[in-house]
N, C-alpha and C positions, 0 to 999 in steps of 0.2 A: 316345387319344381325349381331345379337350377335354372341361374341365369345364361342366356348365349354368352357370357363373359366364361361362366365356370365349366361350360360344356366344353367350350373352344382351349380351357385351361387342359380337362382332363383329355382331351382327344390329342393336344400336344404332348401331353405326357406320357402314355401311350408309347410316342417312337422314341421317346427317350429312356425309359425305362427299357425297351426290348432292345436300342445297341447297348443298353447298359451288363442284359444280362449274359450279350455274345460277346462282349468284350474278351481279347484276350485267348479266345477261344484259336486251336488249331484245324487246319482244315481238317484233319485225321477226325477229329474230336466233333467236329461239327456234321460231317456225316455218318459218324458213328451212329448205330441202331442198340442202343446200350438197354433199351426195355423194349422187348418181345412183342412183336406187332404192331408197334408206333414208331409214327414217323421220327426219323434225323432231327437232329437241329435245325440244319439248314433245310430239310423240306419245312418243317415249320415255318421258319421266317420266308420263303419260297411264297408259302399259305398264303401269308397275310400278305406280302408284296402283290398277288393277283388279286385278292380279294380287298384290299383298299380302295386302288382306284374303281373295281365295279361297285362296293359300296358310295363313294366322292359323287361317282355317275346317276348312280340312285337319287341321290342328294339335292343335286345339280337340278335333275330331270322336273321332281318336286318343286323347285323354286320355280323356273322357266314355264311350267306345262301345266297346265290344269288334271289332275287325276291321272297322271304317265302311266303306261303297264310297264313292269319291269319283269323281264325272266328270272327262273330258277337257277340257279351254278350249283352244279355238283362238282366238290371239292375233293371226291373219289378222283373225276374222272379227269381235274385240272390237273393233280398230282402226279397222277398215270401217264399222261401224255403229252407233259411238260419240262419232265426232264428234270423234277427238282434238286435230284440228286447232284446232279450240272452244273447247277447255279452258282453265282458268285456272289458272295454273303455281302460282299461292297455296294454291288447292282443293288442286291434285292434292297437293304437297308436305304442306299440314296430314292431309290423309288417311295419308301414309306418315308423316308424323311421329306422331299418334295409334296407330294401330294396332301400330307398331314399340314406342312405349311400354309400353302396356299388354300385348302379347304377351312386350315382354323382360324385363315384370316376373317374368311365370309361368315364360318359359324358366330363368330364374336358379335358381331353387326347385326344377325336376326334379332327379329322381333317377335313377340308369343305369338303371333297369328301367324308370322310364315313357319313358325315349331308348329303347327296346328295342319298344315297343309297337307295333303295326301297323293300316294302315289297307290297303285293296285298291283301287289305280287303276283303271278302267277300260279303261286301255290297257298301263299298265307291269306289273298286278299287284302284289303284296303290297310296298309299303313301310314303310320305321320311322318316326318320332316325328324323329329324329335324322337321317336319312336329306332328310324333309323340311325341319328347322330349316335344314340345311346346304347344300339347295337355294336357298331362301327369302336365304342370307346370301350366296351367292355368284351370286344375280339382278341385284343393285344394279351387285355388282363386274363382271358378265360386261358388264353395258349401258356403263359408266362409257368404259371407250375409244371407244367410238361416239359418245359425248357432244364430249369431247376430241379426235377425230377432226374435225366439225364443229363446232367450235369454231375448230380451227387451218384446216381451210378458208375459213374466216369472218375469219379473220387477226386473232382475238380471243384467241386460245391465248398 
């Protein structure tokens, strides 16, 4: 099991590798739809700017609360009705870079029993502290090929 030093490491890494990989990038280029029923660039990073701080809140909820329920998000229906296509790649990034901050400061500081603490999803049932840090570090990474994917359809790779 990583330590809360190396979780807090990769969860910072995370937002630095994702404005790494929009660097540079044109607004044209970043809502381009360059592969056939996936989302833009920027709805992507859109993605993860909504879905950070409900994961952080997750997080939070687990330290403070004995067994918190926490709802489902469907990322259908955020995308739908949130306008990704709208956004501004500045926003969403300072949003992931804020909140990654201040959460990696507190991941750093846990201790293996508050990594042990649980919160109850509404659909998954009972997850840890840990369980969700780990999801949270490997959302950026899971998206990150889809980026680089249209990116090299764009013949900007």
């Amino acid at each position: 099991m990583p330590t809360s030093v190396e979780y807090a490491a990769s969860y910072l890494k995370g937002a630095t590798d994702l404005r790494a990989a929009v660097a540079g990038m044109t607004h044209e280029q970043l809502i381009a739809r360059p592969v056939v029923g996936k989302w833009s660039t920027l709805e992507v990073v859109a993605h993860l700017a909504d879905f950070d701080p409900i994961l952080v809140e997750r997080m939070k909820r687990i330290l403070a609360l004995d067994n918190p329920p926490f709802l489902a998000a469907d990322e259908n229906l955020f995308a739908k009705e949130l306008h990704y296509q709208d956004r501004d790649i500045g926003e969403e990034l300072a949003v992931i870079d804020a909140t990654r901050t201040a959460m990696g400061r507190i991941i750093g500081k846990l201790t293996p029993e508050q990594l042990q603490r649980t919160g109850m999803h509404s659909l998954k049932g009972p997850v840890t502290l840990e369980k969700i840090i780990q999801m949270s570090i490997n959302h950026i990474n899971n998206h990150m090929p889809f980026i680089v994917d249209k990116k090299k359809a764009l013949g900007i790779a």
